[in-house]
N, CA, C and O atoms as a DFTB+ gen file, in Angstrom:
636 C
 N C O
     1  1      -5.535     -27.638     -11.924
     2  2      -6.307     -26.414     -12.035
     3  2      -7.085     -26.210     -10.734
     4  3      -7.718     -27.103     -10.172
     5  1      -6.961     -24.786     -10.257
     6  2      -7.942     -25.070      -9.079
     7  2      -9.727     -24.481      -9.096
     8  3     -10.566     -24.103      -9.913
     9  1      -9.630     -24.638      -8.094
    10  2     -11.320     -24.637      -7.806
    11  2     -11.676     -22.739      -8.209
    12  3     -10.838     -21.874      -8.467
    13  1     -12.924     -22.622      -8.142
    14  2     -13.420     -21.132      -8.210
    15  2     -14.273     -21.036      -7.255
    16  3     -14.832     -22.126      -7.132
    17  1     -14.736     -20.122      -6.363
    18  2     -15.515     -20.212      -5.290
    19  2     -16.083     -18.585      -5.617
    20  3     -15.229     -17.700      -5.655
    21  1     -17.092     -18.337      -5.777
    22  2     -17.552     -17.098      -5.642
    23  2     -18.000     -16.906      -4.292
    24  3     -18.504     -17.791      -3.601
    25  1     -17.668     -14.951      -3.715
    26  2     -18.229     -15.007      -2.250
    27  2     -18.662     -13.399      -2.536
    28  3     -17.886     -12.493      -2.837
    29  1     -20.010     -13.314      -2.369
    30  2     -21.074     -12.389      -2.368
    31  2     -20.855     -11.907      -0.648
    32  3     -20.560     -12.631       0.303
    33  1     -21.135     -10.336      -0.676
    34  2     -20.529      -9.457       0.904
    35  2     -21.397      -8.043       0.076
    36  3     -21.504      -7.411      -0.975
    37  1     -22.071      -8.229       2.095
    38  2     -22.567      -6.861       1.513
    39  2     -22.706      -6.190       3.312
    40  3     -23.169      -7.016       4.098
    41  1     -22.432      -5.164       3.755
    42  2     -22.684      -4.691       4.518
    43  2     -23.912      -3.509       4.949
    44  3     -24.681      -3.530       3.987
    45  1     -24.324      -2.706       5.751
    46  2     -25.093      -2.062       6.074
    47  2     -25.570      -1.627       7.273
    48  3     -25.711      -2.505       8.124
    49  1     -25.845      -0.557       7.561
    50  2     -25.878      -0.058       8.924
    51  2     -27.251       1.338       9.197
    52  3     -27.363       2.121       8.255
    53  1     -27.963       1.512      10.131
    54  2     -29.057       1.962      10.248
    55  2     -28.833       2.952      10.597
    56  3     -28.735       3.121      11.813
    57  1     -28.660       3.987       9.752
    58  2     -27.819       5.495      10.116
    59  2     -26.422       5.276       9.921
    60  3     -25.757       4.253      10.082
    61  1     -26.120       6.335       9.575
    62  2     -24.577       6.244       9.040
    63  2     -24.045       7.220       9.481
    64  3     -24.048       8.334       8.958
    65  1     -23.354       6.795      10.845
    66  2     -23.146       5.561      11.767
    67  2     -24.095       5.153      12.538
    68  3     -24.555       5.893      13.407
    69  1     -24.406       4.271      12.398
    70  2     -25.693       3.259      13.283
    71  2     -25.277       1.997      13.867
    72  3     -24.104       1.637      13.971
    73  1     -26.463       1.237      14.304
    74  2     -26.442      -0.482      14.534
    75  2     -25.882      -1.231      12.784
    76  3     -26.552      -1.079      11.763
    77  1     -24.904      -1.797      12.828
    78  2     -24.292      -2.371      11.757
    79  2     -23.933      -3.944      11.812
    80  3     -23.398      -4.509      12.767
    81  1     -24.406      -4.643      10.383
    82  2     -24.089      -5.801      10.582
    83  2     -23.437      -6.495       9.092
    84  3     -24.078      -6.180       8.088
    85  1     -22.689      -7.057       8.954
    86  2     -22.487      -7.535       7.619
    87  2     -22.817      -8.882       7.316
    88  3     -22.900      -9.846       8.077
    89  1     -22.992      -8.806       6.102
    90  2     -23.428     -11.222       5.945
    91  2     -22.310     -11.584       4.624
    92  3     -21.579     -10.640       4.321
    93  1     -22.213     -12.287       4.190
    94  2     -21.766     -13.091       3.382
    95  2     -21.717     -14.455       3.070
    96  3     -21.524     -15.157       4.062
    97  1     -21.858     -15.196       1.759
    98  2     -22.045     -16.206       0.972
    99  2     -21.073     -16.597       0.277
   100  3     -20.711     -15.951      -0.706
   101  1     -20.586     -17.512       0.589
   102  2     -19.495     -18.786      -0.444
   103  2     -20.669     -19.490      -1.295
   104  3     -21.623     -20.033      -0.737
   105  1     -20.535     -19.439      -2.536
   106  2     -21.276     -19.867      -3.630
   107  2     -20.507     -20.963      -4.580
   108  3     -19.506     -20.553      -5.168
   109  1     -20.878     -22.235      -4.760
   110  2     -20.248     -22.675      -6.070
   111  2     -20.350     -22.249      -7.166
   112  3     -21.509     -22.407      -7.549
   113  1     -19.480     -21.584      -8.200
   114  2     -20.313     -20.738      -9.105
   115  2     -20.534     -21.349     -10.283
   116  3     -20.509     -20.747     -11.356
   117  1     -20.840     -22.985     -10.117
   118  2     -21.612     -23.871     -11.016
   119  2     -23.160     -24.241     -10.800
   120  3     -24.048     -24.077     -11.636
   121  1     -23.289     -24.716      -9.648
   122  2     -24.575     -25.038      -9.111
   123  2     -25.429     -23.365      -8.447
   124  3     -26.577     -22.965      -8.639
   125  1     -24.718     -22.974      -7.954
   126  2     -25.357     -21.288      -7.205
   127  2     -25.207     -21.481      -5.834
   128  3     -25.230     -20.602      -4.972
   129  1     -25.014     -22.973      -5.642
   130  2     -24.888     -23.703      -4.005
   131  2     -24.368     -22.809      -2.899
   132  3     -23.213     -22.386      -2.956
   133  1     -25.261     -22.472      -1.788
   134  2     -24.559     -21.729      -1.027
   135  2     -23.203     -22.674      -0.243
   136  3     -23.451     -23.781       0.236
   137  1     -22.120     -22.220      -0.206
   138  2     -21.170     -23.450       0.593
   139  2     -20.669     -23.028       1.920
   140  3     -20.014     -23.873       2.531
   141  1     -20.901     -21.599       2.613
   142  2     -20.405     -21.559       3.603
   143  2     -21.458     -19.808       3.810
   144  3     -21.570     -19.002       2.887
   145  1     -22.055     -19.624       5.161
   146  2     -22.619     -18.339       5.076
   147  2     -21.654     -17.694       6.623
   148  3     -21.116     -18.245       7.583
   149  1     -21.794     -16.576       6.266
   150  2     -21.486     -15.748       7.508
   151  2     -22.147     -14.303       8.047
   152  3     -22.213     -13.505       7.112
   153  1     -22.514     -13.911       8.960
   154  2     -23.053     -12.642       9.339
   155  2     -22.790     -12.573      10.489
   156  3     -22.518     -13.526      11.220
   157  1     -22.856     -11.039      10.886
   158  2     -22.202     -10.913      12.193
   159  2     -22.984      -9.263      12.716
   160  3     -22.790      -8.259      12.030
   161  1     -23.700      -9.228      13.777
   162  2     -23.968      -7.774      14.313
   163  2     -22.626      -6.873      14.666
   164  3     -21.900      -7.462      15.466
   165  1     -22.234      -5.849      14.337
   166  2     -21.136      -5.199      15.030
   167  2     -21.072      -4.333      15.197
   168  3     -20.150      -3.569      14.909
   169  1     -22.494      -4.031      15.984
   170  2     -22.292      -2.375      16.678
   171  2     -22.430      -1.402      15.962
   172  3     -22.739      -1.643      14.795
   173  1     -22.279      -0.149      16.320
   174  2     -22.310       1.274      15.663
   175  2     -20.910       1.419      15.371
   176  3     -19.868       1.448      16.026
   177  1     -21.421       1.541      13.513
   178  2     -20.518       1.474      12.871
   179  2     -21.072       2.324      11.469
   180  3     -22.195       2.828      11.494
   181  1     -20.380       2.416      10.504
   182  2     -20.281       2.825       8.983
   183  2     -20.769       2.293       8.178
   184  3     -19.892       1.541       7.753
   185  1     -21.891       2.099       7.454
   186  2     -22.013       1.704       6.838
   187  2     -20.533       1.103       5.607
   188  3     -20.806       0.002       5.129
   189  1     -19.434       1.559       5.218
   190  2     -18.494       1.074       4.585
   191  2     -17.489       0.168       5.280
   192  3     -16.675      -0.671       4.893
   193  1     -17.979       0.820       6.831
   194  2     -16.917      -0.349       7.793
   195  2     -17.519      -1.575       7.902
   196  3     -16.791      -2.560       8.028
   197  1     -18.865      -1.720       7.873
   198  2     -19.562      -3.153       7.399
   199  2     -19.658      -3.513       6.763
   200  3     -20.004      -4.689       6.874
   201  1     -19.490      -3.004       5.498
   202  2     -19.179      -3.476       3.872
   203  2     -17.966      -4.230       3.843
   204  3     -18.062      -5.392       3.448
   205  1     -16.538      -3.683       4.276
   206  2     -15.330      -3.977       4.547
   207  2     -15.713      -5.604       5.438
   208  3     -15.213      -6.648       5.018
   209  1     -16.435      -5.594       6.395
   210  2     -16.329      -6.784       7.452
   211  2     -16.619      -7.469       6.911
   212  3     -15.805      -8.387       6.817
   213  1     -18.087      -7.662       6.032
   214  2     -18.565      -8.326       5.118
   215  2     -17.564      -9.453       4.187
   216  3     -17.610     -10.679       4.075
   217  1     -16.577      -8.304       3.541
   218  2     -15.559      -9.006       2.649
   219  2     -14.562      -9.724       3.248
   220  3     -14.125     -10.690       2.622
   221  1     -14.093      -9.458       4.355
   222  2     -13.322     -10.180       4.718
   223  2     -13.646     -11.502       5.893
   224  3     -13.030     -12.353       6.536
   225  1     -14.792     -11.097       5.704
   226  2     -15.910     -12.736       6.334
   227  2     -15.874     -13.638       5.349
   228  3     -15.555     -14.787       5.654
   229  1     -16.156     -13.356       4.119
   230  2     -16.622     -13.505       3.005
   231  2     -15.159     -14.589       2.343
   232  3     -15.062     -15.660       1.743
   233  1     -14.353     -13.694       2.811
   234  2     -13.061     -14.040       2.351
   235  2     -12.229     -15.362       3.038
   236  3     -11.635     -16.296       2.500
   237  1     -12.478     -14.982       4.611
   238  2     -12.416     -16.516       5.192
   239  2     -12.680     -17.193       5.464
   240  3     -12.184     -18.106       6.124
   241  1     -14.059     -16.906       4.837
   242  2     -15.322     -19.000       4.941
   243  2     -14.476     -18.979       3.864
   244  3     -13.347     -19.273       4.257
   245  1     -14.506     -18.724       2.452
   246  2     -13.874     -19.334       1.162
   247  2     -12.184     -20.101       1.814
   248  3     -11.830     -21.279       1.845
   249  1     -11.564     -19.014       2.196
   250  2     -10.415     -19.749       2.331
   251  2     -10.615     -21.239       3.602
   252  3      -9.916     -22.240       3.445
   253  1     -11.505     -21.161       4.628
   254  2     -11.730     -21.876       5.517
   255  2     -12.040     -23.072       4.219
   256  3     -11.387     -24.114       4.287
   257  1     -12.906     -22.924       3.206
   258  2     -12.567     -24.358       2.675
   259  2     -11.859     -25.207       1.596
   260  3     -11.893     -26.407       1.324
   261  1     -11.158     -24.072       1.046
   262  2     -10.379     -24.079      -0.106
   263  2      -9.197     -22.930      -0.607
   264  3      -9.280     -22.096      -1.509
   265  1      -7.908     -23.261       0.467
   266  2      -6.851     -21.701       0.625
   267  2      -6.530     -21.799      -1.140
   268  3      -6.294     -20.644      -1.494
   269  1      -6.473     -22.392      -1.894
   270  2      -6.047     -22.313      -3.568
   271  2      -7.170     -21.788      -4.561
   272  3      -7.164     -21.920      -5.785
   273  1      -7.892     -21.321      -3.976
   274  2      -9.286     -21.388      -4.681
   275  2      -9.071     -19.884      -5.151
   276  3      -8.658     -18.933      -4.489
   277  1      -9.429     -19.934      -6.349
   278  2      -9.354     -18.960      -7.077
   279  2     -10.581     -18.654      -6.536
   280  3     -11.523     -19.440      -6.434
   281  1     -10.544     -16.682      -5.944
   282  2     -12.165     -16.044      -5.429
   283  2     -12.539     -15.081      -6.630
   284  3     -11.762     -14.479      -7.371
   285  1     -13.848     -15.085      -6.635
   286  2     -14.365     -13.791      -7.048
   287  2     -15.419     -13.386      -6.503
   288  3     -16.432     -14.071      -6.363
   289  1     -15.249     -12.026      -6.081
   290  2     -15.642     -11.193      -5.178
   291  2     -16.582      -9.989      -5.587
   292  3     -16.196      -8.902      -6.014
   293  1     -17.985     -10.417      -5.360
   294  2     -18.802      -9.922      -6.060
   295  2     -19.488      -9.014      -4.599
   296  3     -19.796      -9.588      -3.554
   297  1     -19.620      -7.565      -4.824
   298  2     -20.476      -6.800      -3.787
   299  2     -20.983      -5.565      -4.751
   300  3     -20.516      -5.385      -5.876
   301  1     -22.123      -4.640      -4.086
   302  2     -23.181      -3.773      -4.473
   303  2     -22.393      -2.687      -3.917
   304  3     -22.875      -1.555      -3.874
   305  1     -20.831      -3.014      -3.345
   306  2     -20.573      -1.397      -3.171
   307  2     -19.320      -1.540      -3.960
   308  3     -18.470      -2.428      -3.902
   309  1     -19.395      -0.334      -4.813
   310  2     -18.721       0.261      -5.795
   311  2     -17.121       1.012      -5.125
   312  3     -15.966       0.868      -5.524
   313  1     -17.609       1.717      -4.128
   314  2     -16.507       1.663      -2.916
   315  2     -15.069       0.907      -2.537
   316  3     -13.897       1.256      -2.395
   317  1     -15.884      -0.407      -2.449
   318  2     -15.144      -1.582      -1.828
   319  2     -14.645      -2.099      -3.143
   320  3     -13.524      -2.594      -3.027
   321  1     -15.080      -2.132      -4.227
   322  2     -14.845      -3.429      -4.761
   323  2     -14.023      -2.266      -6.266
   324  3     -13.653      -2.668      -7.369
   325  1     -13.980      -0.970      -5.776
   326  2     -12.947       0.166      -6.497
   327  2     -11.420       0.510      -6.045
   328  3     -10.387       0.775      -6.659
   329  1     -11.834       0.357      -4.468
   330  2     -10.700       0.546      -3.747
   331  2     -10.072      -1.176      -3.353
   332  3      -9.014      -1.144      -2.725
   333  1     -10.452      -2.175      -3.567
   334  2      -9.658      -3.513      -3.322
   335  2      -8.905      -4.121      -4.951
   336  3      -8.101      -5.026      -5.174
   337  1      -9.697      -3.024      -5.969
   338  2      -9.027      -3.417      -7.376
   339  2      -7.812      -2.621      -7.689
   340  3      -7.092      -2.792      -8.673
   341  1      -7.637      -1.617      -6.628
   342  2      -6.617      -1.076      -6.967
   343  2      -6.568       0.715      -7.678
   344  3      -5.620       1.499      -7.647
   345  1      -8.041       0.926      -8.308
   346  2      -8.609       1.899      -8.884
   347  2      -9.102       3.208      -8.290
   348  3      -9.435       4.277      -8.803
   349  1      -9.026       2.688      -6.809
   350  2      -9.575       4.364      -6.037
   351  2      -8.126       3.770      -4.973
   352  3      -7.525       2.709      -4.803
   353  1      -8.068       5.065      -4.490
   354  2      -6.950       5.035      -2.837
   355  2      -7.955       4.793      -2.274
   356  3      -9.125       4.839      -2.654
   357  1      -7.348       4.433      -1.009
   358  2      -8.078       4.500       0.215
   359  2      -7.337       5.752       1.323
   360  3      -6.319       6.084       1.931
   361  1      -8.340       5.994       1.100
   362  2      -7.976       7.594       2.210
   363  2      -8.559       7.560       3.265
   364  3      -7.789       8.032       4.101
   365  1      -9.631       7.227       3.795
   366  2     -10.226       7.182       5.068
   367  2      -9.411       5.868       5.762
   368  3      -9.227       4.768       5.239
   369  1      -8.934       6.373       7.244
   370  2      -8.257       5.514       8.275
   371  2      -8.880       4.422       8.824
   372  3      -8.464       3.350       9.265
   373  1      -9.855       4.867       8.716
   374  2     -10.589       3.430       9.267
   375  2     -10.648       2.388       8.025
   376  3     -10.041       1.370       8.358
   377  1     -10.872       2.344       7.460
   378  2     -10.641       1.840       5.927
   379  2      -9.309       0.938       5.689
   380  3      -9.308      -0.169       5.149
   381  1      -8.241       1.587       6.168
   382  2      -6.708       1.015       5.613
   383  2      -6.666      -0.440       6.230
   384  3      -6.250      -1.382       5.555
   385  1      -7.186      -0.629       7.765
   386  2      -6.815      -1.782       8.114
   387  2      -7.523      -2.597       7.685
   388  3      -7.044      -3.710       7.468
   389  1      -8.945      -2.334       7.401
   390  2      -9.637      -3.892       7.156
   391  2      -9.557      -3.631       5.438
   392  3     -10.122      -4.554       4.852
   393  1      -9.070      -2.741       4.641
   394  2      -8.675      -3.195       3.678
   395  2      -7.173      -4.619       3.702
   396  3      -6.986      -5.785       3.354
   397  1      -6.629      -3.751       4.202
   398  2      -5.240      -4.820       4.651
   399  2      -5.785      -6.181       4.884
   400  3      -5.462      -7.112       4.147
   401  1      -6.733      -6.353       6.045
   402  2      -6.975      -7.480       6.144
   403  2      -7.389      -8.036       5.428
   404  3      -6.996      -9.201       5.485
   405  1      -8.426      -7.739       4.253
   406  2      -9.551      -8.460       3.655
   407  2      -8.052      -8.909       2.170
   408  3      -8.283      -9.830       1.387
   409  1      -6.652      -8.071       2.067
   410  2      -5.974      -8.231       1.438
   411  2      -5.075      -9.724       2.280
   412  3      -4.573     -10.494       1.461
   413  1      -4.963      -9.947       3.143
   414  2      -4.094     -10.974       3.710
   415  2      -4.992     -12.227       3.586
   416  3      -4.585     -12.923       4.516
   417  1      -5.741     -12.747       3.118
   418  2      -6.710     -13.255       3.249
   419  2      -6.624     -14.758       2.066
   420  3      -6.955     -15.905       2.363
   421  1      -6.169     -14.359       0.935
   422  2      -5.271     -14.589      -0.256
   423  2      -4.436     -13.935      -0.890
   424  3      -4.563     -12.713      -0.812
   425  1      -3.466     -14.400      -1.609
   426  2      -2.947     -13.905      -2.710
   427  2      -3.576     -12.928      -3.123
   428  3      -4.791     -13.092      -3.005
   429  1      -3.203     -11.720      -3.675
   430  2      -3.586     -10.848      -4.489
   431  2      -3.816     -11.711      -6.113
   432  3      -4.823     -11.427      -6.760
   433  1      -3.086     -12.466      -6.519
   434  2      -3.354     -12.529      -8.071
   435  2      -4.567     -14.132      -7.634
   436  3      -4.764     -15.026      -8.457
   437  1      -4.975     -14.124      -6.713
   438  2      -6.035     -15.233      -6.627
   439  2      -7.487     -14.576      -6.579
   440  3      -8.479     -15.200      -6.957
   441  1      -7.540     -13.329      -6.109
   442  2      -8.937     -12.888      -5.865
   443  2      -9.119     -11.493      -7.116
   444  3      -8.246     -10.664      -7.372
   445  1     -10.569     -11.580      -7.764
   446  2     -10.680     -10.638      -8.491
   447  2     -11.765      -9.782      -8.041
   448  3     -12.417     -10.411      -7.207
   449  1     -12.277      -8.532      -8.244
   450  2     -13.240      -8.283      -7.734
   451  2     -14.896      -7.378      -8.996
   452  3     -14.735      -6.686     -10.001
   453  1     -15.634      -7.612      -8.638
   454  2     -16.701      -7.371      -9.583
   455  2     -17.992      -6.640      -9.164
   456  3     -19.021      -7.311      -9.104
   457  1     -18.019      -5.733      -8.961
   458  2     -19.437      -4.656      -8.921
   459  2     -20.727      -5.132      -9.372
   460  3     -20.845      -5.090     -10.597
   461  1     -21.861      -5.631      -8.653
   462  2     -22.736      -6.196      -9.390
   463  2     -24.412      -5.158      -8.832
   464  3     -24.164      -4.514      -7.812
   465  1     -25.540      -5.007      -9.214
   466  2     -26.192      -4.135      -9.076
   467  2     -26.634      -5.080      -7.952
   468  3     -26.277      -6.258      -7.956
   469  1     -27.713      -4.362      -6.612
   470  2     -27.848      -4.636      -4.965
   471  2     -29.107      -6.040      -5.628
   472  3     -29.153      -7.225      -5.299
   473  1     -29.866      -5.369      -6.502
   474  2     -30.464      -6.654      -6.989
   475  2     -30.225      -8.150      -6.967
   476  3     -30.990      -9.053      -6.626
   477  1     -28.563      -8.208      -7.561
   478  2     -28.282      -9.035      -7.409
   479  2     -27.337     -10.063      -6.307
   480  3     -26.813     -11.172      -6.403
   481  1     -27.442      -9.130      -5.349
   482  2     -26.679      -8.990      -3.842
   483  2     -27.750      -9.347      -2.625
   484  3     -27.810      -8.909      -1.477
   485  1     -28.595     -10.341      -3.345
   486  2     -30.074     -10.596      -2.004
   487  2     -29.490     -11.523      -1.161
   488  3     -29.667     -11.332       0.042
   489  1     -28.717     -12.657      -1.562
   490  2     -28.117     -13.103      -0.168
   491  2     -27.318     -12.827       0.496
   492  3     -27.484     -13.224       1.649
   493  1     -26.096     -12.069       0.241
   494  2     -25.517     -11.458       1.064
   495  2     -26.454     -10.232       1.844
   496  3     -26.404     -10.168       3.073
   497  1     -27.015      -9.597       1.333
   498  2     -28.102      -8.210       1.699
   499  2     -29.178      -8.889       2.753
   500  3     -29.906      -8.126       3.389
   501  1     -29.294     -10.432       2.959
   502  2     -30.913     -10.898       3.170
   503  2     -30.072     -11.094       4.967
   504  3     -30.596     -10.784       6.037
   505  1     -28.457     -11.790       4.720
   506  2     -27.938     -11.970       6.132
   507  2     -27.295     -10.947       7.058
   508  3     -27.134     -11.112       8.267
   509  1     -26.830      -9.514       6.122
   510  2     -26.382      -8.706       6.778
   511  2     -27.694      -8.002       7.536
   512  3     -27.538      -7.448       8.625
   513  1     -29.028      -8.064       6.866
   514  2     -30.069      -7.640       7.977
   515  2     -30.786      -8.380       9.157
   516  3     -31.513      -8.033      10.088
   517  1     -30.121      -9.848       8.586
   518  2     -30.588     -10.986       9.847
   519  2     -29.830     -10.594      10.917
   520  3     -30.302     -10.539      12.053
   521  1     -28.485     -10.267      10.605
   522  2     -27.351      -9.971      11.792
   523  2     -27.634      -8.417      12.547
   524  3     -27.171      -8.073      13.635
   525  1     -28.459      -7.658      11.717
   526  2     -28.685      -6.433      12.667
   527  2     -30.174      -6.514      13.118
   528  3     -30.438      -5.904      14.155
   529  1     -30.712      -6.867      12.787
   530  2     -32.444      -7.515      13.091
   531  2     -31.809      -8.391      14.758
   532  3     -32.323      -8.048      15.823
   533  1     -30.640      -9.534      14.731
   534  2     -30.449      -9.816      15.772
   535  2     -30.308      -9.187      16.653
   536  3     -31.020      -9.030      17.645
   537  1     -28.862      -8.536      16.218
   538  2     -28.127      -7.117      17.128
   539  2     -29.259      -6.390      17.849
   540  3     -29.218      -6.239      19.070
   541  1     -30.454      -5.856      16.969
   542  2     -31.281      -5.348      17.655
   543  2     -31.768      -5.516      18.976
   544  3     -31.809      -4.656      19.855
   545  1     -32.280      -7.176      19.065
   546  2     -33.017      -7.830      20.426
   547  2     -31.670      -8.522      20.748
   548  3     -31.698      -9.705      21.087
   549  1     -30.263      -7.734      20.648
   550  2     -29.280      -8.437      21.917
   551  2     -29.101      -9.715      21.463
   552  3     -29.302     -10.444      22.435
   553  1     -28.753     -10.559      20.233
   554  2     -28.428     -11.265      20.085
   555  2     -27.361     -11.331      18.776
   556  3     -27.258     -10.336      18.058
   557  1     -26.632     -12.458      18.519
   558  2     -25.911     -12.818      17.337
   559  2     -26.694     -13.310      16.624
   560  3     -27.620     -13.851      17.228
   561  1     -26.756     -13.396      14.931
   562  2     -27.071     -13.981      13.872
   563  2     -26.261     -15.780      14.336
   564  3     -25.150     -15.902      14.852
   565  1     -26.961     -16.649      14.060
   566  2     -26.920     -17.850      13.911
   567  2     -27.086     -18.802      12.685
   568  3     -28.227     -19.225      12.500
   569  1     -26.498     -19.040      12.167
   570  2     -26.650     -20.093      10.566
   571  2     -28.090     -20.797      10.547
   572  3     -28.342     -21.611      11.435
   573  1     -29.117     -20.483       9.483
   574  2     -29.615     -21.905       9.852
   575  2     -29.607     -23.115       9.258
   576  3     -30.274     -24.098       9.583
   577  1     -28.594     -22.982       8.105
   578  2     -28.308     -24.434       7.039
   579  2     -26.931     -25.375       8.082
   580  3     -26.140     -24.534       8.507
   581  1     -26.735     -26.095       8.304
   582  2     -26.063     -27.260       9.360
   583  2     -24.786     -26.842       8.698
   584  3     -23.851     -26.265       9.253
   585  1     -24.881     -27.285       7.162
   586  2     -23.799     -27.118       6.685
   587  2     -22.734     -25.911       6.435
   588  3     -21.509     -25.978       6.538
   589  1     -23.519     -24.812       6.085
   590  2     -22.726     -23.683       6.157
   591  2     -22.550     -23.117       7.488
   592  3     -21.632     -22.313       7.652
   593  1     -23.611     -23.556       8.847
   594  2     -23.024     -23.513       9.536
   595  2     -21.225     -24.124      10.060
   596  3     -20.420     -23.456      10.709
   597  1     -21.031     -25.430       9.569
   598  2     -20.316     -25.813       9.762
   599  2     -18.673     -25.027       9.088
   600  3     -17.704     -24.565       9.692
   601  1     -18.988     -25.174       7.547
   602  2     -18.078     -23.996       7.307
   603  2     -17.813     -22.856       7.924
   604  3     -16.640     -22.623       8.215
   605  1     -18.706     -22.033       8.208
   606  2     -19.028     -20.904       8.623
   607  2     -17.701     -20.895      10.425
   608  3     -16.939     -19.975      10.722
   609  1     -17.871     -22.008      11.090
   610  2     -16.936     -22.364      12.422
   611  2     -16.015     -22.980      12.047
   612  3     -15.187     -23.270      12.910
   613  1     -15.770     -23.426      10.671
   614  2     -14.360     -23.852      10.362
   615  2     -13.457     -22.268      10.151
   616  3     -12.250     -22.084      10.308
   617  1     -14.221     -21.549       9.863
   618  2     -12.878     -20.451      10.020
   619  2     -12.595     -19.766      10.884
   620  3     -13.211     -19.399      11.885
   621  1     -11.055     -19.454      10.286
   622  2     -10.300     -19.045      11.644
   623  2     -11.002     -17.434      12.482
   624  3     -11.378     -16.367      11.997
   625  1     -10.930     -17.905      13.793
   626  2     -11.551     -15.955      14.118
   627  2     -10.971     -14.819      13.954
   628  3      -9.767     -14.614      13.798
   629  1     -11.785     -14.108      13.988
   630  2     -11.862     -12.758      13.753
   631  2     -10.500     -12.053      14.483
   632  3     -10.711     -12.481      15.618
   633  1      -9.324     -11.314      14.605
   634  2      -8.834     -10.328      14.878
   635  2      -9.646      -9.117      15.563
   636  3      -9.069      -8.066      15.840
């Protein structure tokens, strides 16, 4: 039987289109344990195009530590987590590819996805503003747990 890894993604951007950054959390979803974090500043962008980055950050710390791991994919946008279930198209172009990607990431019948209210989206929500709080003063978001740092550089880069 394999493992379950929950990974919380939330993106956001300061004006839409603004300074944009996304974060995300690998969670054990026994203990709440964070197991791998990620965030990243990326410029003026969409608020949904950082939502999107989010998930597919999100998507390869989990696989960076467990490619069999059954995911579930919990975010505050209704958007993302409508259009990766299959339930809305995706019509906007910018959209198609990092849907694609955040789809190559696993199996389709390994990852499920789940709408949860922003309430409950504070750690993913707490790193996507560390990463534009950085962006701001010219810098990258940096891990500060050793360990999820470490996950966090076990996965493969970015495209």
């Amino acid at each position: 039987m394999s493992r379950t890894l929950i990974v919380e993604a939330d993106g956001g951007s300061r004006g839409n289109p603004g300074p944009a950054g996304y974060g995300a959390v690998v969670l054990d979803p026994e203990t709440g344990e964070a197991l791998a974090e990620a965030a990243e500043f990326i410029g003026t962008a969409t608020n949904n195009v950082a939502e999107y980055k989010g998930l597919v950050a999100g998507l390869r710390a989990a696989h960076a530590l467990d490619p069999q791991a059954r995911i579930r994919v919990r975010m505050d946008s209704k958007l993302v987590v409508e259009q990766m279930s299959g339930r809305w198209k995706i019509k906007h172009p910018d959209m198609k590819p990092l849907a694609a990607e955040a789809q190559s990431v696993f199996p389709s019948g390994q990852v499920t996805y789940e709408w949860i209210p922003r309430a409950q989206n504070k750690h993913a929500d707490r790193l996507a503003n560390e990463a534009m709080d950085a962006g701001k003063i010219g810098r990258q978001w940096e891990p500060r747990d050793s360990r999820a740092a470490l996950a966090t550089a076990a996965a493969p880069a970015r495209s």
